[in-house]
mmCIF file as gemmi writes it, N, C-alpha and C atoms, coordinates in Angstrom:
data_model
loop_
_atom_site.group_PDB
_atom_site.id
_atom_site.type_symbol
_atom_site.label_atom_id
_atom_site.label_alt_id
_atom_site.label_comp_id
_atom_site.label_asym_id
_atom_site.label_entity_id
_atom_site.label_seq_id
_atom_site.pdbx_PDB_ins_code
_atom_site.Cartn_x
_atom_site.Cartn_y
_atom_site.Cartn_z
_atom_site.occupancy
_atom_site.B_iso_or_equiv
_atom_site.pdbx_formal_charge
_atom_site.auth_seq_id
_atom_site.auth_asym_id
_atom_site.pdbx_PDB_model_num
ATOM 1 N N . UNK Axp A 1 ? 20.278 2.08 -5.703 1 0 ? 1 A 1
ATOM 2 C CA . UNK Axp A 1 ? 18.975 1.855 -5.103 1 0 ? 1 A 1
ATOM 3 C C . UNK Axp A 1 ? 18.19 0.882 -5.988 1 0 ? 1 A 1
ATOM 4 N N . UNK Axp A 2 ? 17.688 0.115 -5.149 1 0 ? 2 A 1
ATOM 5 C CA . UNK Axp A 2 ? 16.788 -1.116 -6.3 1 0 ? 2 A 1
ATOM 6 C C . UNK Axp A 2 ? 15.343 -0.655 -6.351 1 0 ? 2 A 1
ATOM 7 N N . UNK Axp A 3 ? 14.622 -1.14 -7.191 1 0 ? 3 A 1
ATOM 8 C CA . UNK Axp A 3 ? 13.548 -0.981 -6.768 1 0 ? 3 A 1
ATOM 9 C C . UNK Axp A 3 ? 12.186 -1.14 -6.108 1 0 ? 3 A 1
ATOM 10 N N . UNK Axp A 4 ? 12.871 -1.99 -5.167 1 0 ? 4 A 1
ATOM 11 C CA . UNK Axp A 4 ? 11.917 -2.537 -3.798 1 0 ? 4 A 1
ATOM 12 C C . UNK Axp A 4 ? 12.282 -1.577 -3.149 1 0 ? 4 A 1
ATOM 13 N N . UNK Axp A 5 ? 13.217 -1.244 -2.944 1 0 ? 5 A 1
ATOM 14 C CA . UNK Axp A 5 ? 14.027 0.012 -1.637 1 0 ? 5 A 1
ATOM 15 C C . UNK Axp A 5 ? 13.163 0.515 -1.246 1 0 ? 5 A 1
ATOM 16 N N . UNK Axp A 6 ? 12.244 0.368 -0.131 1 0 ? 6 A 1
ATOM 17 C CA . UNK Axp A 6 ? 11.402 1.451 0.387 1 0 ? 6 A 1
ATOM 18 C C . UNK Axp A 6 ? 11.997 3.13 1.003 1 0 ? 6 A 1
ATOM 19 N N . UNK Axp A 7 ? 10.967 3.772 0.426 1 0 ? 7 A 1
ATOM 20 C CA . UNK Axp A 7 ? 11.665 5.228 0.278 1 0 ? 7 A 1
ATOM 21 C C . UNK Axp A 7 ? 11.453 6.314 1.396 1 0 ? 7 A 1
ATOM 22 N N . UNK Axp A 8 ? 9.919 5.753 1.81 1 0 ? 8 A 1
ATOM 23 C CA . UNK Axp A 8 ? 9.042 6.538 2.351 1 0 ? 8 A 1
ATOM 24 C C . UNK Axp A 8 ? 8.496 5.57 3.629 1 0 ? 8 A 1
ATOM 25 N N . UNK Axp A 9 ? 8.268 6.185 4.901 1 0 ? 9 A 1
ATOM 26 C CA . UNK Axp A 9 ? 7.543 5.837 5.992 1 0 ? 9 A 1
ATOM 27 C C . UNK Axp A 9 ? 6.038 5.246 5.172 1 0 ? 9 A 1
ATOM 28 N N . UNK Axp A 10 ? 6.005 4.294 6.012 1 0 ? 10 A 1
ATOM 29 C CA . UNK Axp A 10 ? 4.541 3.424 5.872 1 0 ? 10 A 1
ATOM 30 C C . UNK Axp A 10 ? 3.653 3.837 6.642 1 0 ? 10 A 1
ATOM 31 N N . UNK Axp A 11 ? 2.571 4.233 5.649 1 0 ? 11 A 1
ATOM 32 C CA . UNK Axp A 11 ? 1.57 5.325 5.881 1 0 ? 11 A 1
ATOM 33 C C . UNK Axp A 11 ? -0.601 4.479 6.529 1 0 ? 11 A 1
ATOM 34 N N . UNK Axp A 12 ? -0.869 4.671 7.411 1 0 ? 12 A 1
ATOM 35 C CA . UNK Axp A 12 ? -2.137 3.505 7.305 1 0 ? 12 A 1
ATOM 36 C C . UNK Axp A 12 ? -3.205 4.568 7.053 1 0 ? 12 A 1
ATOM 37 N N . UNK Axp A 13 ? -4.301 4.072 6.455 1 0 ? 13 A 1
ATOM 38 C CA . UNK Axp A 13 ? -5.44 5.008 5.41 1 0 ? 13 A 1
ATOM 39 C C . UNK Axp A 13 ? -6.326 5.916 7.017 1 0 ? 13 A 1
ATOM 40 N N . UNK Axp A 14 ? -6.34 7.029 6.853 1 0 ? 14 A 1
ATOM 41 C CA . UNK Axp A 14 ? -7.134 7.855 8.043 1 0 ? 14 A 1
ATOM 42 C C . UNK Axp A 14 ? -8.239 6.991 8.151 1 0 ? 14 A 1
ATOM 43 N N . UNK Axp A 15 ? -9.051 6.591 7.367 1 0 ? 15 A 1
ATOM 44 C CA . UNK Axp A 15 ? -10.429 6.111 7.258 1 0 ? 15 A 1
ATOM 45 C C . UNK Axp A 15 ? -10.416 5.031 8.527 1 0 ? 15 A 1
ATOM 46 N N . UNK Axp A 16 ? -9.003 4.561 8.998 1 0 ? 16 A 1
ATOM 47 C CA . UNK Axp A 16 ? -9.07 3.253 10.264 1 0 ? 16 A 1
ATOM 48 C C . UNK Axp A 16 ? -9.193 3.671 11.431 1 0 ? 16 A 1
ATOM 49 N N . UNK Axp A 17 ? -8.796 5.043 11.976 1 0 ? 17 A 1
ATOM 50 C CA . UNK Axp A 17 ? -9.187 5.327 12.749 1 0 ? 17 A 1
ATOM 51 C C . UNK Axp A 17 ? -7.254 5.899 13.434 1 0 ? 17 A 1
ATOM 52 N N . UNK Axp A 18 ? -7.379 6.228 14.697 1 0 ? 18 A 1
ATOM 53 C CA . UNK Axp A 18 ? -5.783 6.124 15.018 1 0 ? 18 A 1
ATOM 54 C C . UNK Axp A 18 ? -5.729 5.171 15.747 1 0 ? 18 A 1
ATOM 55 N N . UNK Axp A 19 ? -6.741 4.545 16.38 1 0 ? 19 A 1
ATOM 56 C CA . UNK Axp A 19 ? -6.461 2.821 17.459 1 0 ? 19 A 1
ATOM 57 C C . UNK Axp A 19 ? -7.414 2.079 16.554 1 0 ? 19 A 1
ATOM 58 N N . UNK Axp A 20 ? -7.552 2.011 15.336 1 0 ? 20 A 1
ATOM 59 C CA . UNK Axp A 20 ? -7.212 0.889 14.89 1 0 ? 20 A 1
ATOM 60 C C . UNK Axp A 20 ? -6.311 0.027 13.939 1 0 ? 20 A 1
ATOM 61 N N . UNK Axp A 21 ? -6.362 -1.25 14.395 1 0 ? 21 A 1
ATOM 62 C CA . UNK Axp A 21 ? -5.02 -1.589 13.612 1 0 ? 21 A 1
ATOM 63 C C . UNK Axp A 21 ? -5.416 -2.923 12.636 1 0 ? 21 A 1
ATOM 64 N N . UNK Axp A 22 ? -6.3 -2.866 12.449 1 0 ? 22 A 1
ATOM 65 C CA . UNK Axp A 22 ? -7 -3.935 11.232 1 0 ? 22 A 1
ATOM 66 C C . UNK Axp A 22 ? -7.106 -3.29 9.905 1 0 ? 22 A 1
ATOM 67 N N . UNK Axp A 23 ? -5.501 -2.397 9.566 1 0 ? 23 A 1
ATOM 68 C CA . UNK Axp A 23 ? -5.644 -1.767 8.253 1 0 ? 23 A 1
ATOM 69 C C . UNK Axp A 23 ? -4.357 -2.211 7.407 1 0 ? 23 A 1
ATOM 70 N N . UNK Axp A 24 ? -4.586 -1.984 6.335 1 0 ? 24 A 1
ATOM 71 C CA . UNK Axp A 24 ? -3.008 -2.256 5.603 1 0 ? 24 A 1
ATOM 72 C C . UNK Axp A 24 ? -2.405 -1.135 5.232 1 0 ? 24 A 1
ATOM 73 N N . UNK Axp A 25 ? -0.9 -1.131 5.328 1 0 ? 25 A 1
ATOM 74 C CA . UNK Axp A 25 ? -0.224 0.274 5.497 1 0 ? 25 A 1
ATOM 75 C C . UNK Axp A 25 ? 0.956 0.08 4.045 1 0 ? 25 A 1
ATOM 76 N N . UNK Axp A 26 ? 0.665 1.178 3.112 1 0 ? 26 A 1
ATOM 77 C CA . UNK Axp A 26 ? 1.37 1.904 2.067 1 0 ? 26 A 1
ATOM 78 C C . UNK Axp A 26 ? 2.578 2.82 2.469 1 0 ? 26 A 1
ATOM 79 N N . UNK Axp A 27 ? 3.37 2.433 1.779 1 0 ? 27 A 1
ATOM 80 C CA . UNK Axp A 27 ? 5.005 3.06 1.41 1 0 ? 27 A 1
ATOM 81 C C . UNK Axp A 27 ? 5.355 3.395 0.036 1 0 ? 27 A 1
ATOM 82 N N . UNK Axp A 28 ? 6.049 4.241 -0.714 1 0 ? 28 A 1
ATOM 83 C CA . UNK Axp A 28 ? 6.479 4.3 -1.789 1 0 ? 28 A 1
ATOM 84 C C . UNK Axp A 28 ? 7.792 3.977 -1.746 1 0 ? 28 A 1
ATOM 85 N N . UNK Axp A 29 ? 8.014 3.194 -3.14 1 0 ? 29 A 1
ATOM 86 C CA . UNK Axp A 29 ? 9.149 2.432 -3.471 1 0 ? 29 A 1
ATOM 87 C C . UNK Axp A 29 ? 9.987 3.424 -4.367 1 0 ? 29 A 1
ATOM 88 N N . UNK Axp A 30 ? 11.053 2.648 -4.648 1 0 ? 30 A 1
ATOM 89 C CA . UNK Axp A 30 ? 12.33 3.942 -4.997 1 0 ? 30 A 1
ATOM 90 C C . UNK Axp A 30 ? 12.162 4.38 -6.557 1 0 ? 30 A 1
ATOM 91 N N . UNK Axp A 31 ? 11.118 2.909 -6.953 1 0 ? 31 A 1
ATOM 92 C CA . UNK Axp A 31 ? 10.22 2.879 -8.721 1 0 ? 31 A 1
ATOM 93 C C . UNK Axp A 31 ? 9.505 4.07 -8.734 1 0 ? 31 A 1
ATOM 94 N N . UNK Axp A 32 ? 8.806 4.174 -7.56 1 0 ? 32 A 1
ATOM 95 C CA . UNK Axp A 32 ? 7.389 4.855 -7.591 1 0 ? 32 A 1
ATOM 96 C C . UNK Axp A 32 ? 6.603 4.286 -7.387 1 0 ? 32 A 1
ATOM 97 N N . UNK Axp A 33 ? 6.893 2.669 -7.226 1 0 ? 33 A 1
ATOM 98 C CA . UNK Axp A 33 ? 5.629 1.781 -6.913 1 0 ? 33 A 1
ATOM 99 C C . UNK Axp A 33 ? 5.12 1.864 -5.733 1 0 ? 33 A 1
ATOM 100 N N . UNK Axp A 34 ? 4.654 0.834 -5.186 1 0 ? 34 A 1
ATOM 101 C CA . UNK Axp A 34 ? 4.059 0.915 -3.576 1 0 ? 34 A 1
ATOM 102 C C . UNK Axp A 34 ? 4.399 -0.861 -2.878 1 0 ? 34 A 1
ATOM 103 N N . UNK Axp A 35 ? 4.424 -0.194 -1.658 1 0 ? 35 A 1
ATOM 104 C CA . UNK Axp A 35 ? 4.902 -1.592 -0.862 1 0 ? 35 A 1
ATOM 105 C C . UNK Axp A 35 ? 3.532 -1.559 0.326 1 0 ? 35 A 1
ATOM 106 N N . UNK Axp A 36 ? 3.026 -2.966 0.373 1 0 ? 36 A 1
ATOM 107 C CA . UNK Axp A 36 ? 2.165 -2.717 0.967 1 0 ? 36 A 1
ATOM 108 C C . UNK Axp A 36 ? 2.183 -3.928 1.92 1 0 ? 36 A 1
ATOM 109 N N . UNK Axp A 37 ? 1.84 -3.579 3.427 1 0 ? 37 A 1
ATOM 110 C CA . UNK Axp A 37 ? 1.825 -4.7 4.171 1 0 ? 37 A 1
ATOM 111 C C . UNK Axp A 37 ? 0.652 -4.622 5.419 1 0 ? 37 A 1
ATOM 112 N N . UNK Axp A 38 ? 0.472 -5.893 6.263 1 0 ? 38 A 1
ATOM 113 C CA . UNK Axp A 38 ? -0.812 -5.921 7.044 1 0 ? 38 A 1
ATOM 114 C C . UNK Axp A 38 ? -0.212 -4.586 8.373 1 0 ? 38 A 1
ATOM 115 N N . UNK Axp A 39 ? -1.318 -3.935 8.728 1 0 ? 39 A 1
ATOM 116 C CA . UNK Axp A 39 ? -0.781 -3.174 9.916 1 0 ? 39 A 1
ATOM 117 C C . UNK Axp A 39 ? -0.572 -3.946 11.376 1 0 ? 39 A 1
ATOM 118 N N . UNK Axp A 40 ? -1.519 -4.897 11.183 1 0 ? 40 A 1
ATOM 119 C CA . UNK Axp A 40 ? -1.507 -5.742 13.015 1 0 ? 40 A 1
ATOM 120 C C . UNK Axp A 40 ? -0.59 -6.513 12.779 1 0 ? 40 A 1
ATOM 121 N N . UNK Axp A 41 ? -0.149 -7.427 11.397 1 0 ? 41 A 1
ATOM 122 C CA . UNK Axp A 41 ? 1.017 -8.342 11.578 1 0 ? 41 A 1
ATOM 123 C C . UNK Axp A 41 ? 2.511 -7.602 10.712 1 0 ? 41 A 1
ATOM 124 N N . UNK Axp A 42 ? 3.407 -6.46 10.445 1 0 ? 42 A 1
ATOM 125 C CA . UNK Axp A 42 ? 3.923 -5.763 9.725 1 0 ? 42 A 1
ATOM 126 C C . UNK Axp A 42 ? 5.245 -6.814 9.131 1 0 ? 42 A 1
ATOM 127 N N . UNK Axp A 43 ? 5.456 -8.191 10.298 1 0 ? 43 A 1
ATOM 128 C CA . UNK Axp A 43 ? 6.935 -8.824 10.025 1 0 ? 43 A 1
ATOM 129 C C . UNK Axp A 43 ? 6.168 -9.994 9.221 1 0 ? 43 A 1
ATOM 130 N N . UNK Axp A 44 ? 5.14 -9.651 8.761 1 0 ? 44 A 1
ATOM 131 C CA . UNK Axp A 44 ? 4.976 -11.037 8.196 1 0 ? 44 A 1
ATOM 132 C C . UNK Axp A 44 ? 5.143 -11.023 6.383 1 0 ? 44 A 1
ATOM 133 N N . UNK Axp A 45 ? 5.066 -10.181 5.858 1 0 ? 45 A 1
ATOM 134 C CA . UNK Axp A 45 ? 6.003 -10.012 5.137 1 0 ? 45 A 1
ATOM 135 C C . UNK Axp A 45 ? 5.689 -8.413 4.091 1 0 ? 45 A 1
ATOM 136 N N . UNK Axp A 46 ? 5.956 -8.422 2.782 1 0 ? 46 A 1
ATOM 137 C CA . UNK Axp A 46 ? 5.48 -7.174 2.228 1 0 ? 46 A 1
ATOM 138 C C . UNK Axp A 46 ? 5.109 -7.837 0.708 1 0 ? 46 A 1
ATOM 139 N N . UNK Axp A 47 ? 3.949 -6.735 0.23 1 0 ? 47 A 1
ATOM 140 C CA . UNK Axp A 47 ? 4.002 -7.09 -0.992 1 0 ? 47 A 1
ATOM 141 C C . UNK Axp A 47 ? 4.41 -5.619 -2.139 1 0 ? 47 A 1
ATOM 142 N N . UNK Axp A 48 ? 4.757 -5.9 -3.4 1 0 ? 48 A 1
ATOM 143 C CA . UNK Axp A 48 ? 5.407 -4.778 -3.94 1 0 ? 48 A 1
ATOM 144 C C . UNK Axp A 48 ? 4.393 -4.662 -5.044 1 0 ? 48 A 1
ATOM 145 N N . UNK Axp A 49 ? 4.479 -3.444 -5.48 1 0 ? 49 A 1
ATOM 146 C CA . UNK Axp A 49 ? 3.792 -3.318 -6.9 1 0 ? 49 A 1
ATOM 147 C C . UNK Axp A 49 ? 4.411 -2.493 -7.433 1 0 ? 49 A 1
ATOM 148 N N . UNK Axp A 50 ? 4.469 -2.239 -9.122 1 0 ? 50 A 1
ATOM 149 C CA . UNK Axp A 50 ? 5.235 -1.922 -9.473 1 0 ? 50 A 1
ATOM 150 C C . UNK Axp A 50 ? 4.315 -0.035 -9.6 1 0 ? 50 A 1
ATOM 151 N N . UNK Axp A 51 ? 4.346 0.828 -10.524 1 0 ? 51 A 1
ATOM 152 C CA . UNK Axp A 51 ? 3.867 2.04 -10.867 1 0 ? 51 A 1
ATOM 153 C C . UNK Axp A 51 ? 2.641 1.504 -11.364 1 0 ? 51 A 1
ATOM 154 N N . UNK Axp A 52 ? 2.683 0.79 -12.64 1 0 ? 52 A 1
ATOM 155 C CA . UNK Axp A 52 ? 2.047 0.523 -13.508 1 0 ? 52 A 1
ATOM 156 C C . UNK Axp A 52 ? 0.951 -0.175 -13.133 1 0 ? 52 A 1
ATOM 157 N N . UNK Axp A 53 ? 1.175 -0.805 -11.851 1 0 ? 53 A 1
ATOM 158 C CA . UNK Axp A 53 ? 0.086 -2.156 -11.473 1 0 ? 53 A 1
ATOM 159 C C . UNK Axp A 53 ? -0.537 -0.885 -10.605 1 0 ? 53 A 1
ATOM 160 N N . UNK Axp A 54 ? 0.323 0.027 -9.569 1 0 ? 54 A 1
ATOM 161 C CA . UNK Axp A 54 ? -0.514 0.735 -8.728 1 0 ? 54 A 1
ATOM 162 C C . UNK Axp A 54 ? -1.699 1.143 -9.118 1 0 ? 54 A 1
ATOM 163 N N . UNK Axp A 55 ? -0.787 2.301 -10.172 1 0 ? 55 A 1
ATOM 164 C CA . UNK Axp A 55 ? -1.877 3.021 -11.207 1 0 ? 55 A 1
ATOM 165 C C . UNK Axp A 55 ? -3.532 2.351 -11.896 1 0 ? 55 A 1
ATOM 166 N N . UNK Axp A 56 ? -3.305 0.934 -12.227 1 0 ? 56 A 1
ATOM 167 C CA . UNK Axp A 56 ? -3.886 0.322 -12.397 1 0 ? 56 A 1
ATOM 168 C C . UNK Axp A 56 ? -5.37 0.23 -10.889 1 0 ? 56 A 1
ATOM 169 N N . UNK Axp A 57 ? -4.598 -0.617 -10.396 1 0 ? 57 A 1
ATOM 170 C CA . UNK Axp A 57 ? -5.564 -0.466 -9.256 1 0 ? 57 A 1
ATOM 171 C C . UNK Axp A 57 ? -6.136 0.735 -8.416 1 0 ? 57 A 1
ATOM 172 N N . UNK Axp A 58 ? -5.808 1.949 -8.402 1 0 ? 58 A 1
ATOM 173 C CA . UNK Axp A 58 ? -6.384 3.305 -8.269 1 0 ? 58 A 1
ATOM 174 C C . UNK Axp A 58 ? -7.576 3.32 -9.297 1 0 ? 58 A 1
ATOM 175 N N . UNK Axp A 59 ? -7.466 3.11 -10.393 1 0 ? 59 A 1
ATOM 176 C CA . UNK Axp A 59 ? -8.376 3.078 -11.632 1 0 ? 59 A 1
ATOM 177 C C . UNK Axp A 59 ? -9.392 2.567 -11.181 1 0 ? 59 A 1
ATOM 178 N N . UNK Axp A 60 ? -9.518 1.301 -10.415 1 0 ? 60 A 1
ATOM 179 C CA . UNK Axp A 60 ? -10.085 0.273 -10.294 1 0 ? 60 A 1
ATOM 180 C C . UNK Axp A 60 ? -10.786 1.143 -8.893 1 0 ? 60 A 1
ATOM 181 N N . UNK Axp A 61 ? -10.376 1.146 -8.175 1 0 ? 61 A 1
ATOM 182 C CA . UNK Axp A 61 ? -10.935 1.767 -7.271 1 0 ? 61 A 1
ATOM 183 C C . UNK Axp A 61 ? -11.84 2.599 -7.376 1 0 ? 61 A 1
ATOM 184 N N . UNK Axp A 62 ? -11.061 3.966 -8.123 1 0 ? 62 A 1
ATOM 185 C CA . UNK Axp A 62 ? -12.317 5.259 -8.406 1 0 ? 62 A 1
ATOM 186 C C . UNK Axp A 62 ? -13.085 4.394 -9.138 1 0 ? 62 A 1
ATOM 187 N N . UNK Axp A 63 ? -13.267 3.671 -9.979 1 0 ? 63 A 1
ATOM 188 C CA . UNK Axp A 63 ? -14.493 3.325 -10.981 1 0 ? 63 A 1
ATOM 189 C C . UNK Axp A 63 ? -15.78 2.215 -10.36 1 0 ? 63 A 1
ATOM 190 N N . UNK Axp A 64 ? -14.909 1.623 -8.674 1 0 ? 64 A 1
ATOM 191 C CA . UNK Axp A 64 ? -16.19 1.268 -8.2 1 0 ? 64 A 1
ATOM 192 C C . UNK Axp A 64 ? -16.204 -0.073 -8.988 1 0 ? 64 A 1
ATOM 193 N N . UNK Axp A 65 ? -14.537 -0.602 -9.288 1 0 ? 65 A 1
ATOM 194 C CA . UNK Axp A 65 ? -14.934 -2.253 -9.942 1 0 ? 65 A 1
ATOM 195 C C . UNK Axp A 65 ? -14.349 -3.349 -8.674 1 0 ? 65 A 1
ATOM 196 N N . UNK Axp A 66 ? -14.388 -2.754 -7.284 1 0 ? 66 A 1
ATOM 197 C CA . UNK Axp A 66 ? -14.157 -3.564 -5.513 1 0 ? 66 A 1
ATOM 198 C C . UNK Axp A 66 ? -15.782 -3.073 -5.017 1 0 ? 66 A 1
ATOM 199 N N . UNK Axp A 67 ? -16.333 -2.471 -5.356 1 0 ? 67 A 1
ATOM 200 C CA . UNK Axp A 67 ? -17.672 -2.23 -4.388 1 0 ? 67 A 1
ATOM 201 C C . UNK Axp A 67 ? -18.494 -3.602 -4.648 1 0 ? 67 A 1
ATOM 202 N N . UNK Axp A 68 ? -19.347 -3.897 -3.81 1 0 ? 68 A 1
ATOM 203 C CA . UNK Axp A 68 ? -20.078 -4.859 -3.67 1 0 ? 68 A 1
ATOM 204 C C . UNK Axp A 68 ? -21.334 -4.611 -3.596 1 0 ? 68 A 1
């Protein structure tokens, strides 16, 4: 297994609603990382992150360094 291998069904955040589709949808990778891609366009391609970068950006999140 490499570690892009997606492991897990691609999941889209409750917060979008169930008809909507202007969200981006999370998978876990075979690392532990995350694969993440657009929900309205899914073949257009994926992006990967590793654990370390995820983790990272969760950080970033709870601490309120994306709010505007």
């Amino acid at each position: 297994m490499k570690n892009h291998d997606i492991v897990s069904a691609f999941k889209k955040s409750s917060a979008s609603g169930a008809t909507e589709n202007d969200c981006v949808e999370v998978a876990l990778t075979a690392d532990g990382g995350r694969a993440i891609r657009d929900s309205k366009n899914p073949d257009a391609g994926t992006q990967f992150y590793t654990p370390t970068e995820w983790a990272a950006f969760l950080t970033g999140v709870k601490a309120g360094e994306f709010d505007n």
